[in-house]
DSSP file (Angstrom, degrees, kcal/mol; ACC not computed):
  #  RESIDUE AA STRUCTURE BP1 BP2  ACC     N-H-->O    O-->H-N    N-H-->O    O-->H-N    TCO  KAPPA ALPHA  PHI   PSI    X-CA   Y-CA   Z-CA
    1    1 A X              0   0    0      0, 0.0     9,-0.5     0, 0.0     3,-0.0   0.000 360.0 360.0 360.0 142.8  -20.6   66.6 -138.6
    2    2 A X        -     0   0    0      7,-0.2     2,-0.3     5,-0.1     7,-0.2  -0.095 360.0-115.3 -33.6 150.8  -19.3   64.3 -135.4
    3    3 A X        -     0   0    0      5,-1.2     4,-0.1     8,-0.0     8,-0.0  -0.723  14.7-138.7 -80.3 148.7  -20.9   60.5 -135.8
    4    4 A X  S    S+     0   0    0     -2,-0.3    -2,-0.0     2,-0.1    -1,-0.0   0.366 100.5  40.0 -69.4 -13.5  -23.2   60.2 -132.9
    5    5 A X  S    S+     0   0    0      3,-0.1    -1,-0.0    31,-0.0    -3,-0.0   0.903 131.9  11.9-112.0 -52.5  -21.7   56.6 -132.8
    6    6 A X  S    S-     0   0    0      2,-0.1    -2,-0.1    30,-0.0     3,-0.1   0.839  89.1-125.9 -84.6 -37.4  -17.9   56.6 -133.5
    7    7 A X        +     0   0    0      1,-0.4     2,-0.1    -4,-0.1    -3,-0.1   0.457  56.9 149.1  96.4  33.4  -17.3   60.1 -133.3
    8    8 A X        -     0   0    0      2,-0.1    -5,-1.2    -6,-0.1    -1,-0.4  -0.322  46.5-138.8 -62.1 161.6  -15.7   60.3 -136.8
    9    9 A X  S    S+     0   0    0     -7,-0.2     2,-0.4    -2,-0.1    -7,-0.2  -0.809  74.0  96.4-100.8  72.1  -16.0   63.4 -139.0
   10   10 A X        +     0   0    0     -9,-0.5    22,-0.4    -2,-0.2     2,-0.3  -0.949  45.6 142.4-154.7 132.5  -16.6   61.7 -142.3
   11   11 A X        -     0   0    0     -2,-0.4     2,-0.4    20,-0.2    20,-0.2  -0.915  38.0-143.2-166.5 171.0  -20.4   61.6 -143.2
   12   12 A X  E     -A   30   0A   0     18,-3.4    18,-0.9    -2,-0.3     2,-0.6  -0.969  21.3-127.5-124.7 131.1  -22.3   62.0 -146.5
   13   13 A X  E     +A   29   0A   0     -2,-0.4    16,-0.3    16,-0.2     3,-0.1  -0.795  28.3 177.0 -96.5 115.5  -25.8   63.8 -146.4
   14   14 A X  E    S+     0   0A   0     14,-0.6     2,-0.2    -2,-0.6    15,-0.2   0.887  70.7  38.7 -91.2 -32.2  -28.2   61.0 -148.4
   15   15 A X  E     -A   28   0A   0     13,-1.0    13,-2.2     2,-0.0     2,-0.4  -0.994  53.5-177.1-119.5 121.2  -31.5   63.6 -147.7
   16   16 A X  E     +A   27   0A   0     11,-0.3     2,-0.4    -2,-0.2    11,-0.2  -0.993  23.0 156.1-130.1 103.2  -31.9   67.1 -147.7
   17   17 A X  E     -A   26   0A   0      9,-1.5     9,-0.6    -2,-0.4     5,-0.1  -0.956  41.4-117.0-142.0 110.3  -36.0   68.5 -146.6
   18   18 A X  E     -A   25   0A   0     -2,-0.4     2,-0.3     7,-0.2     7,-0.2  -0.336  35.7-166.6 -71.5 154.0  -37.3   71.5 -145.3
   19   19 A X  E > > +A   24   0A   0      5,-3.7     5,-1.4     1,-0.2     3,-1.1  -0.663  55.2  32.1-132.1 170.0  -38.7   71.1 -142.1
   20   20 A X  G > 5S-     0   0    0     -2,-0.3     3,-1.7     1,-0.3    -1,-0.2   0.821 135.0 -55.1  18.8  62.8  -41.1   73.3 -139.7
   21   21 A X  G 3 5S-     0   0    0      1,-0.3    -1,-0.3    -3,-0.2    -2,-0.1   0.798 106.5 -51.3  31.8  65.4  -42.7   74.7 -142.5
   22   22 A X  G < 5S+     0   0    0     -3,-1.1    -1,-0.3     2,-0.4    -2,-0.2  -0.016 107.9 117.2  84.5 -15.7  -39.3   75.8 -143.9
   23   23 A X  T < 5S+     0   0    0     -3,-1.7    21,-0.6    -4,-0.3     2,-0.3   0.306  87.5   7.6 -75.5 -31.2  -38.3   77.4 -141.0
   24   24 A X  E   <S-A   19   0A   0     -5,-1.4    -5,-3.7    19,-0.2    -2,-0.4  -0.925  70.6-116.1-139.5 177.9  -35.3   74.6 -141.0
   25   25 A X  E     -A   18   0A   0     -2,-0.3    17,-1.5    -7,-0.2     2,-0.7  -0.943  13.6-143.8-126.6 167.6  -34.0   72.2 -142.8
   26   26 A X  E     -AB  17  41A   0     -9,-0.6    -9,-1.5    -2,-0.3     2,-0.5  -0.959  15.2-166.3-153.2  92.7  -33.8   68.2 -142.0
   27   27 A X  E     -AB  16  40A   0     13,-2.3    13,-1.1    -2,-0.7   -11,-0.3  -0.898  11.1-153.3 -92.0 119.2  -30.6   66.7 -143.2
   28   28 A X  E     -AB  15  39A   0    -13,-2.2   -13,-1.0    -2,-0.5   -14,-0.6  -0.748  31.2-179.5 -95.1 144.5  -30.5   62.3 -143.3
   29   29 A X  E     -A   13   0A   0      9,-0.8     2,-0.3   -16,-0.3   -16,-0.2  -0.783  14.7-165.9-147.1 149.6  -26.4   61.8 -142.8
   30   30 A X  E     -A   12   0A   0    -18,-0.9   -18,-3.4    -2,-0.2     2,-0.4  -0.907  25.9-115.7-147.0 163.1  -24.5   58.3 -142.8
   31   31 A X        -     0   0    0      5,-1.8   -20,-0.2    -2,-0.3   -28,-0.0  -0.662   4.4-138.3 -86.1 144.5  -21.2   58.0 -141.7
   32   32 A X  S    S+     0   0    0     -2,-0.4   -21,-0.1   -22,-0.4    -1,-0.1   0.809  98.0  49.8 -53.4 -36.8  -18.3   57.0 -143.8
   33   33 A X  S    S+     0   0    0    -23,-0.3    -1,-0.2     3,-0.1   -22,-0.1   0.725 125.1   5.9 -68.7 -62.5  -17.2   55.2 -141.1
   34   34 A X  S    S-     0   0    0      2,-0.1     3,-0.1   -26,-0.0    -2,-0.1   0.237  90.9-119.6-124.0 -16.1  -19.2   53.0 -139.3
   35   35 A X        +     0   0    0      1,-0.3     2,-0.2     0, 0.0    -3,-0.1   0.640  55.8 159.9  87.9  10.6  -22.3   53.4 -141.8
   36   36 A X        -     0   0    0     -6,-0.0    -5,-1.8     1,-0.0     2,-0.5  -0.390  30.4-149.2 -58.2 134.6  -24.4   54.7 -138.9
   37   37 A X        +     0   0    0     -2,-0.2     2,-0.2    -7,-0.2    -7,-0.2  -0.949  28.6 157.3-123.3 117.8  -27.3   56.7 -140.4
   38   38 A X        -     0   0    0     -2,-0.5    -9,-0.8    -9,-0.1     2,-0.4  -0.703  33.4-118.3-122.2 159.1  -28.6   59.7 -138.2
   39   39 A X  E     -B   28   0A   0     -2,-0.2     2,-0.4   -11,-0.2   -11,-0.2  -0.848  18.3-167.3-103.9 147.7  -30.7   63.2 -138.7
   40   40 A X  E     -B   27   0A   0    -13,-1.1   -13,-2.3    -2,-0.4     2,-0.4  -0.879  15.0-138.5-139.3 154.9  -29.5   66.6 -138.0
   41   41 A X  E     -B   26   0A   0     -2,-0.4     2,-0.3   -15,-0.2   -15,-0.2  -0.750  15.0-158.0-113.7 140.0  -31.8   69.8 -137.8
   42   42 A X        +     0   0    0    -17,-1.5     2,-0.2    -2,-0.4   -15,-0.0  -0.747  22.3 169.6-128.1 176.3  -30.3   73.3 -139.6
   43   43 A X        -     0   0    0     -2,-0.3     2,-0.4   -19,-0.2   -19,-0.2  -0.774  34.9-109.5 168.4 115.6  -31.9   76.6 -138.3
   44   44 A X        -     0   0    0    -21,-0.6   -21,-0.0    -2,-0.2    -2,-0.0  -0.700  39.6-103.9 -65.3 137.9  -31.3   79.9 -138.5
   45   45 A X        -     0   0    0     -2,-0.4     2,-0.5     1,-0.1    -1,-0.1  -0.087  11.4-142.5 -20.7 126.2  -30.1   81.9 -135.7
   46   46 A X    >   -     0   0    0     -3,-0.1     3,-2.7     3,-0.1    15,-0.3  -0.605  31.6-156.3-115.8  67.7  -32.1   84.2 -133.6
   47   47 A X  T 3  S+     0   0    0     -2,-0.5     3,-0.1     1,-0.2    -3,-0.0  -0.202  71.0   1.1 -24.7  97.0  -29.5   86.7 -133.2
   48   48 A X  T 3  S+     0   0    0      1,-0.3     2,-0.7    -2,-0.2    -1,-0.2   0.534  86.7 167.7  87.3 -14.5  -29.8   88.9 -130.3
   49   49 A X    <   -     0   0    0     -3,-2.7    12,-1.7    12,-0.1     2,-0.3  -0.464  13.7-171.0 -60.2 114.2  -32.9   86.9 -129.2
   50   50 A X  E     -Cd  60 102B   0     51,-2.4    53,-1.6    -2,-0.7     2,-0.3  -0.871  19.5-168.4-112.9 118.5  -33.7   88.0 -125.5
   51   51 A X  E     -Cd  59 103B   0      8,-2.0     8,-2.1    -2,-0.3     2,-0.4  -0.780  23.5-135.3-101.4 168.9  -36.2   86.7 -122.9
   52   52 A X  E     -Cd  58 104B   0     51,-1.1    53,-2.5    -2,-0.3    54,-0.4  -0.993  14.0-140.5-137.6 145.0  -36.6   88.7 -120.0
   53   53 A X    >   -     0   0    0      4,-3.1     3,-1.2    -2,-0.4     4,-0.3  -0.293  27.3 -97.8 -98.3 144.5  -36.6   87.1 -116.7
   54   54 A X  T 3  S+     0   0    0      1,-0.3     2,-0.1     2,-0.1    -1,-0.1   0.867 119.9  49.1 -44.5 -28.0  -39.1   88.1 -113.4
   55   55 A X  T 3  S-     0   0    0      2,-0.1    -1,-0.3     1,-0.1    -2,-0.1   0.144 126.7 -91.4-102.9  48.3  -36.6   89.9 -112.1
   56   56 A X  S <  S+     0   0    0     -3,-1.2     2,-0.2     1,-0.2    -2,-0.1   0.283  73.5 129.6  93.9 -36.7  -35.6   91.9 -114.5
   57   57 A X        -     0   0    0     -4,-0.3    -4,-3.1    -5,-0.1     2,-0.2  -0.580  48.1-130.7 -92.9 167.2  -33.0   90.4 -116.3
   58   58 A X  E     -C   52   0B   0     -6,-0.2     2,-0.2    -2,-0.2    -6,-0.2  -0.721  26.7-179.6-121.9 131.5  -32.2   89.8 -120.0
   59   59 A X  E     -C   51   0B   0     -8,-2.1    -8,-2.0    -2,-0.2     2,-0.1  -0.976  36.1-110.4-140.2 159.0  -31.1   86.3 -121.0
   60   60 A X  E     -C   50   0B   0     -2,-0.2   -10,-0.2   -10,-0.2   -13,-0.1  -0.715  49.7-112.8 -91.0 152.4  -30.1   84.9 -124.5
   61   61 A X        -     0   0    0    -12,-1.7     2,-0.3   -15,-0.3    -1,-0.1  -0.200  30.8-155.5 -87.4-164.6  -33.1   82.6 -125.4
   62   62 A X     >  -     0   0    0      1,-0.1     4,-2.1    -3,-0.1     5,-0.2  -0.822  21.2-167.2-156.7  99.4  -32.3   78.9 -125.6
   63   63 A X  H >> S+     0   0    0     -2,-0.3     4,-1.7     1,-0.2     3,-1.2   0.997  93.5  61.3 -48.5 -60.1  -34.4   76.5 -127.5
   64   64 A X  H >>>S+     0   0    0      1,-0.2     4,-2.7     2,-0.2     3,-0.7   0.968 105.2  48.3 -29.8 -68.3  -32.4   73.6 -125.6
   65   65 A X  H 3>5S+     0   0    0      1,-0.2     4,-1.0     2,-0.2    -1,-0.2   0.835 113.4  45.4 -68.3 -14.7  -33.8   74.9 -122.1
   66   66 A X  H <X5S+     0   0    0     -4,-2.1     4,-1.8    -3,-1.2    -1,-0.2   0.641 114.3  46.0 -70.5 -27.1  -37.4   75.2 -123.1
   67   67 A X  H <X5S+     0   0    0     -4,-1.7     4,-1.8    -3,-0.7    -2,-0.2   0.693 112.7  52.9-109.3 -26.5  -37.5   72.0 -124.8
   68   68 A X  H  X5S+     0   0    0     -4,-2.7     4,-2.2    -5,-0.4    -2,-0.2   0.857 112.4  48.2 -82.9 -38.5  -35.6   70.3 -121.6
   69   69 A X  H >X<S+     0   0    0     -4,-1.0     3,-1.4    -5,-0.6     4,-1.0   0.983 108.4  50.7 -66.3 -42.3  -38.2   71.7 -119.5
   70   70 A X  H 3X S+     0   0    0     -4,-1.8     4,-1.5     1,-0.3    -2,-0.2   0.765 110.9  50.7 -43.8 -46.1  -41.0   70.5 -121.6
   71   71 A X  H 3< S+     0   0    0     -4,-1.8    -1,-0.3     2,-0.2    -2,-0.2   0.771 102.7  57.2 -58.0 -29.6  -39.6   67.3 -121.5
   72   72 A X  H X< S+     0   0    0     -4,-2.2     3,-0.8    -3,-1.4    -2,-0.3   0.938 113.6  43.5 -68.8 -44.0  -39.2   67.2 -117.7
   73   73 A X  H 3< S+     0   0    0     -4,-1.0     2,-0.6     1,-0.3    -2,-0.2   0.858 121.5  38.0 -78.0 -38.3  -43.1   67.9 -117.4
   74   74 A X  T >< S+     0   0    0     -4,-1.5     3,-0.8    -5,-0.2     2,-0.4   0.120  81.4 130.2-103.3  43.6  -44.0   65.7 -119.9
   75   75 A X  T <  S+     0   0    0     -3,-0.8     3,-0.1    -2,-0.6    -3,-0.0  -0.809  87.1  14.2 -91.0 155.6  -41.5   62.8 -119.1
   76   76 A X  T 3  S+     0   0    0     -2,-0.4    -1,-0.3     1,-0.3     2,-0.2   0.530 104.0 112.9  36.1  55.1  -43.5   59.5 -119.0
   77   77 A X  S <  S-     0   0    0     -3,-0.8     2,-0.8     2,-0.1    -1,-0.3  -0.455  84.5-103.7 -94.7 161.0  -47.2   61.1 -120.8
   78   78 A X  S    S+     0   0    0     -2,-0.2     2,-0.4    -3,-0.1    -3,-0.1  -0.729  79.5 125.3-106.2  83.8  -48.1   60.1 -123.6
   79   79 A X        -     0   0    0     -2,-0.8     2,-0.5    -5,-0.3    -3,-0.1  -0.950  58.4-120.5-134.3 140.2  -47.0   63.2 -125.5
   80   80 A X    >>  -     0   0    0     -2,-0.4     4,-0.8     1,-0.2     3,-0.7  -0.785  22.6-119.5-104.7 143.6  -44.4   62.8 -128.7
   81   81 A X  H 3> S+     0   0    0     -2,-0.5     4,-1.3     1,-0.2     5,-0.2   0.595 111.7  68.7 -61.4  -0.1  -41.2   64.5 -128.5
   82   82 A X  H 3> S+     0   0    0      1,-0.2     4,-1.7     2,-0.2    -1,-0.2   0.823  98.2  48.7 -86.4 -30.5  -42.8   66.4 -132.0
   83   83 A X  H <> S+     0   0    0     -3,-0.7     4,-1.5     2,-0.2    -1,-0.2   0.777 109.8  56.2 -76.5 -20.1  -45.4   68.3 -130.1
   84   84 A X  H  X S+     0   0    0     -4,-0.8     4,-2.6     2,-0.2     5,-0.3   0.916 110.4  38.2 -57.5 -74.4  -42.6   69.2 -127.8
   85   85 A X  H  X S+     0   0    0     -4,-1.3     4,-4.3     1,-0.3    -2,-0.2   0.849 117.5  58.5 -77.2 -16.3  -40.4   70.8 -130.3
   86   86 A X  H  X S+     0   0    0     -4,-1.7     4,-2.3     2,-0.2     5,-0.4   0.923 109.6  39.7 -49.1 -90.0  -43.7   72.2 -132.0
   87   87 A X  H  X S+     0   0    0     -4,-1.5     4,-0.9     1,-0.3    -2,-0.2   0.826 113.0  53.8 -46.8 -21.4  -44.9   74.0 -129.1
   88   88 A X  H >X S+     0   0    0     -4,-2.6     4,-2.5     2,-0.2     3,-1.3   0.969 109.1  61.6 -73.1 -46.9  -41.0   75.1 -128.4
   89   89 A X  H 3< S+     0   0    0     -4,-4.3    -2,-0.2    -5,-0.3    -1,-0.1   0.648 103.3  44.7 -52.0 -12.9  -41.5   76.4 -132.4
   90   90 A X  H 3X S+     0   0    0     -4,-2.3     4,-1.4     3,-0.1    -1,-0.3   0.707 107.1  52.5-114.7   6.5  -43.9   78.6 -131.8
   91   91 A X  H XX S+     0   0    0     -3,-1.3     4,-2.0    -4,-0.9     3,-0.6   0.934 109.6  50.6 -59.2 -60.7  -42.6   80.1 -128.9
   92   92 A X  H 3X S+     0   0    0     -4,-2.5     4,-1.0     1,-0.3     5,-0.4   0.908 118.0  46.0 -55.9 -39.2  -39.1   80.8 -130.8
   93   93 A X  H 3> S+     0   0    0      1,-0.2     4,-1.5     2,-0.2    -1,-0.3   0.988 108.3  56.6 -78.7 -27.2  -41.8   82.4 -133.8
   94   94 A X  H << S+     0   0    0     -4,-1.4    -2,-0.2    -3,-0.6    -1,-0.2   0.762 111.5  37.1 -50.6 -38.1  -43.4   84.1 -131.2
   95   95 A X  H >< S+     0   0    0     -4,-2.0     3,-3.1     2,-0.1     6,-0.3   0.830 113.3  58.8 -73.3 -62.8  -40.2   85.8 -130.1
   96   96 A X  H 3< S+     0   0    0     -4,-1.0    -2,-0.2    -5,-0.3     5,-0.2   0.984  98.8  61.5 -41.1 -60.1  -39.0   86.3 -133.9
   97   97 A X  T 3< S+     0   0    0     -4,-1.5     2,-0.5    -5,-0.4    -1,-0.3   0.547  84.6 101.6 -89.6   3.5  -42.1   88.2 -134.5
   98   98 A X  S X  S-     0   0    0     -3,-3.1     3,-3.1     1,-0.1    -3,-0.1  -0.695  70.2-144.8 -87.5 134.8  -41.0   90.7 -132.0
   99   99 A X  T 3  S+     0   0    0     -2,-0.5    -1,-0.1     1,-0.3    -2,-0.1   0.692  99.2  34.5 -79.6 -12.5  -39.5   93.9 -133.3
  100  100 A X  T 3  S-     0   0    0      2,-0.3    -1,-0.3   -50,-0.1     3,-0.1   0.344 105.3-127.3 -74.7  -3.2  -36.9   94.1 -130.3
  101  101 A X  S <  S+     0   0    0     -3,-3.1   -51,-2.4    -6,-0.3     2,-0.3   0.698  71.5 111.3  42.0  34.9  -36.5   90.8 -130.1
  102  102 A X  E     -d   50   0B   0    -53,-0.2     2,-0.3    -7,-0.1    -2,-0.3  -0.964  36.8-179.0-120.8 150.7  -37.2   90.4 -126.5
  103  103 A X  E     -d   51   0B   0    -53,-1.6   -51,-1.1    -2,-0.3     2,-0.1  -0.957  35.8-105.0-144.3 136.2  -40.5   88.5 -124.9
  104  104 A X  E  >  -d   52   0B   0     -2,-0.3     4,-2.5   -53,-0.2   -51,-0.1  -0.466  26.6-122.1 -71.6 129.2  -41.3   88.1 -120.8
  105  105 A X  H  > S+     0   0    0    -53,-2.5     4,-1.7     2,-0.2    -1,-0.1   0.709 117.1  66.0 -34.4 -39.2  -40.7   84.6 -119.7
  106  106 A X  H >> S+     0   0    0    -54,-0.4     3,-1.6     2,-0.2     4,-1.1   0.937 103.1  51.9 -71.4 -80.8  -44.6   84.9 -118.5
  107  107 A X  H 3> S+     0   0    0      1,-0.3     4,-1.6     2,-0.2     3,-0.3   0.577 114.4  36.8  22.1 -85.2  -45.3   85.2 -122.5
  108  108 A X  H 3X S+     0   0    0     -4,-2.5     4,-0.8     1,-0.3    -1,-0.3   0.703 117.6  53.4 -81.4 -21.1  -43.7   82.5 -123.2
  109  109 A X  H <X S+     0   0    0     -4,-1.7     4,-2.3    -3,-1.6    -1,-0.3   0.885 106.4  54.4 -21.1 -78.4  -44.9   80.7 -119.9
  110  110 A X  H  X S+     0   0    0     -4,-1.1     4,-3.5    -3,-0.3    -2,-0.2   0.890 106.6  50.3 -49.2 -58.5  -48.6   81.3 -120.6
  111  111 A X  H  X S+     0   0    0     -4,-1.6     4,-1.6    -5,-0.2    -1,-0.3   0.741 106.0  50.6 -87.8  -4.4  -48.5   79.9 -123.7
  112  112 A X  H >X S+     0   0    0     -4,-0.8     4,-2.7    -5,-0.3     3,-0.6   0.943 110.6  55.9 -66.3 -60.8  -46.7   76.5 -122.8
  113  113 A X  H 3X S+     0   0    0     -4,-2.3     4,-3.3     1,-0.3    -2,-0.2   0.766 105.2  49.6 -22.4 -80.3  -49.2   76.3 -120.3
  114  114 A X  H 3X S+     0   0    0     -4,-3.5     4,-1.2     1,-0.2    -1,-0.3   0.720 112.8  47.6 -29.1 -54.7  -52.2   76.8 -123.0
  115  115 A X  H <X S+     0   0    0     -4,-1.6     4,-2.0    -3,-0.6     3,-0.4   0.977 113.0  43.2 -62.7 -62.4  -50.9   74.3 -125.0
  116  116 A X  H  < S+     0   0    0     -4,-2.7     4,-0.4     1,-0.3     8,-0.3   0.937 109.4  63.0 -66.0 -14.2  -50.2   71.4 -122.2
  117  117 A X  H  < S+     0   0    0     -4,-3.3    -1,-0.3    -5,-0.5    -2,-0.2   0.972 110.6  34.3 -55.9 -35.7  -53.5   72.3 -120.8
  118  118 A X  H  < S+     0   0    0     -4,-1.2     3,-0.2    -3,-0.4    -2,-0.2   0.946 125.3  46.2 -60.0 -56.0  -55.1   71.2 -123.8
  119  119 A X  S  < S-     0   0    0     -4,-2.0     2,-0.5     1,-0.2    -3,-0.1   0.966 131.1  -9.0 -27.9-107.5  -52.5   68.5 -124.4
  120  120 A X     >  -     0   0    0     -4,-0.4     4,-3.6     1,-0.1    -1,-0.2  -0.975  49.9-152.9-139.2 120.0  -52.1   66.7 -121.0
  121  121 A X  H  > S+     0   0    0     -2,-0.5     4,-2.0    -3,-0.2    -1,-0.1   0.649  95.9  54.7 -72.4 -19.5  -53.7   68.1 -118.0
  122  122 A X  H  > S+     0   0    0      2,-0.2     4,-1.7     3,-0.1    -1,-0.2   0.829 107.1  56.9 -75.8 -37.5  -50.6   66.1 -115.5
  123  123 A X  H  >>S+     0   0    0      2,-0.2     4,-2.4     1,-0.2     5,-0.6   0.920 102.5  53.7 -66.6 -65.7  -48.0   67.9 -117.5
  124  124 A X  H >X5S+     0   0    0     -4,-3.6     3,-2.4    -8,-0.3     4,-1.8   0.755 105.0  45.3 -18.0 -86.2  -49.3   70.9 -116.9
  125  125 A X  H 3X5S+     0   0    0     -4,-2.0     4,-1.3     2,-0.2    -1,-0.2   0.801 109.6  61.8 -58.9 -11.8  -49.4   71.0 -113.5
  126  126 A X  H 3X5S+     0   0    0     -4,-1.7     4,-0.6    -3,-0.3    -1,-0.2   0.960 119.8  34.6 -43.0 -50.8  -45.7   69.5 -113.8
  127  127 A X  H <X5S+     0   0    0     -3,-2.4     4,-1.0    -4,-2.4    -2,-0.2   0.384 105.9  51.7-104.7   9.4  -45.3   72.4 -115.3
  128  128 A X  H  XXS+     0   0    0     -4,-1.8     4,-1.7    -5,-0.6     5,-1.0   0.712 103.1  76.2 -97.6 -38.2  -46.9   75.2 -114.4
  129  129 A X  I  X>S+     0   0    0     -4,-1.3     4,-0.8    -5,-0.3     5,-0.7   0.926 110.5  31.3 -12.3 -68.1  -45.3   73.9 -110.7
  130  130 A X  I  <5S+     0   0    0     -4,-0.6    -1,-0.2    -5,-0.2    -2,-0.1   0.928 117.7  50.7 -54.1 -68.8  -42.3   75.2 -112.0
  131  131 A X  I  <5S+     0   0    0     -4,-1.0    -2,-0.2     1,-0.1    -1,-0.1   0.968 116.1  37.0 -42.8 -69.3  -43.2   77.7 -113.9
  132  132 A X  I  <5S-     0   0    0     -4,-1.7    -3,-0.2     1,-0.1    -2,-0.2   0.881 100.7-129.2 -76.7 -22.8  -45.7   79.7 -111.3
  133  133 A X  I  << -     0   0    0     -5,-1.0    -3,-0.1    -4,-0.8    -1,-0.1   0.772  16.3-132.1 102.8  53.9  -43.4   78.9 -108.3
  134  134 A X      < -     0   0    0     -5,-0.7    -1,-0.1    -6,-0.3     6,-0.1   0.197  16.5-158.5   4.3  93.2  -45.7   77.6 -106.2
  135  135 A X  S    S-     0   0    0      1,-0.1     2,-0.3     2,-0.0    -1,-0.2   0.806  73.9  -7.4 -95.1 -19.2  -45.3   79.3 -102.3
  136  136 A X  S >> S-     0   0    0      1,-0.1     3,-1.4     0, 0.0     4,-1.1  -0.939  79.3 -87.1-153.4-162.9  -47.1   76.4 -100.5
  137  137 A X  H 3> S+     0   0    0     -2,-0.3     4,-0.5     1,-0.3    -1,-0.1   0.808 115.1  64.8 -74.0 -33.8  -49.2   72.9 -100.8
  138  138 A X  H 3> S+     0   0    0      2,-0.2     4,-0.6     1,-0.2    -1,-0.3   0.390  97.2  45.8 -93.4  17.5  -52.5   75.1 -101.0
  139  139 A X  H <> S+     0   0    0     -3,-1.4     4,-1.2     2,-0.1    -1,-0.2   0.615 113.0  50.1-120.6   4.1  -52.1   76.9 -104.0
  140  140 A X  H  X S+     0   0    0     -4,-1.1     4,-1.0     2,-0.2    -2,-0.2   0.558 106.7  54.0 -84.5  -5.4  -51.1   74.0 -105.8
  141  141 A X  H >X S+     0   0    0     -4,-0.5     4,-1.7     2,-0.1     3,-1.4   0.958 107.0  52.9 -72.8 -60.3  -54.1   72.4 -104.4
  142  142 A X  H 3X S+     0   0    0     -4,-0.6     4,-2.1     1,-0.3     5,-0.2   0.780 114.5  41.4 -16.9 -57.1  -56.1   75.6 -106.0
  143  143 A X  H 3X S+     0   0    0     -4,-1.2     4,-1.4     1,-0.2    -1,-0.3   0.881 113.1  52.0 -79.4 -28.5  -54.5   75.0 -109.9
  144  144 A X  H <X S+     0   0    0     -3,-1.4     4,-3.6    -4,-1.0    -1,-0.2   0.985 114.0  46.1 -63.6 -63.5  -54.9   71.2 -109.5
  145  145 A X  H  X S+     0   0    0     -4,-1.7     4,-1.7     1,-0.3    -2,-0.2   0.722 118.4  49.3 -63.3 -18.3  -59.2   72.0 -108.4
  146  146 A X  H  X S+     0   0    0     -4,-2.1     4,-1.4    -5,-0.2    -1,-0.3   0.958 103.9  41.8 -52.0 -57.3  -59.2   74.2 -111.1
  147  147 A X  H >< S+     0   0    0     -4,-1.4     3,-1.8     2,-0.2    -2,-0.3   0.947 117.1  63.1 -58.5 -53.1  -57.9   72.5 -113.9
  148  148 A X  H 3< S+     0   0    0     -4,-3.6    -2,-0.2     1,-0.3    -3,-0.2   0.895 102.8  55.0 -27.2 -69.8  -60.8   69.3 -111.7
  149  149 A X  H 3<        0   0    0     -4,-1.7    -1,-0.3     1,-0.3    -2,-0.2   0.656 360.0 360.0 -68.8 -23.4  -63.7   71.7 -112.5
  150  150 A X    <<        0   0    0     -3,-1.8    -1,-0.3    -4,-1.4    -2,-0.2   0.474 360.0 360.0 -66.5 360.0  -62.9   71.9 -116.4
């Protein structure tokens, strides 16, 4: 592995853990180098893993763009980047547990939602904003007076 700090390729792996209930593993690394000590994630692939998009199209999924949006809705909440990458893990098992390996974007949509509703009710609408694509100022007033009445 790069250091994140010098950008050497000399490191040692001091810890070795299974992580997301086995589902990876959680490597502790220092560099040779500058003696910087850092984490890395291992993972299997999801080969061939497909979302498919409202219109139709097929896209390879991407933990990285779920996890960036989820962070844009929840940037200054009091939400910890582990409940992020949680909720991003069961999407990715949710998809995994499909036998084409493909899942609609609403899927996987619906159930971020569920989750930040529970979570944090501003992130939501941060993200469901996004998500349902809002066509004017009154039907985001609507999902804000719902989410009031709860």
């Amino acid at each position: 592995m790069i250091c994140p700090k010098c950008g050497k390729d000399n490191d040692k792996v001091i810890d070795t853990r299974p992580s997301d209930e086995g589902r990876a593993i959680r490597r502790r690394r220092v560099c040779l180098e500058c003696e910087y000590r850092y984490s890395t994630v291992e993972r299997a692939e999801t080969l061939g893993a497909k979302v498919i998009k409202k219109d139709g199209t097929r896209q390879d999924f991407s933990r990285e763009k779920l996890l960036t949006g989820l962070a844009s809705a929840c940037s200054k909440r009091p939400i910890s980047n582990e409940v992020l990458v949680k909720i991003v893990d069961e999407a990715e098992n949710m998809l995994n547990e499909q036998r084409n390996g493909e899942l609609s974007t609403q899927k996987i949509g619906q159930l971020v939602m569920n989750r930040l509703r529970k979570l944090d009710k501003v992130a939501y609408v941060r993200f469901a904003s996004v998500y349902m694509d809002f066509e004017d100022i009154s039907s985001f007033t609507k999902e804000v007076e719902n989410i009031d009445k709860e």
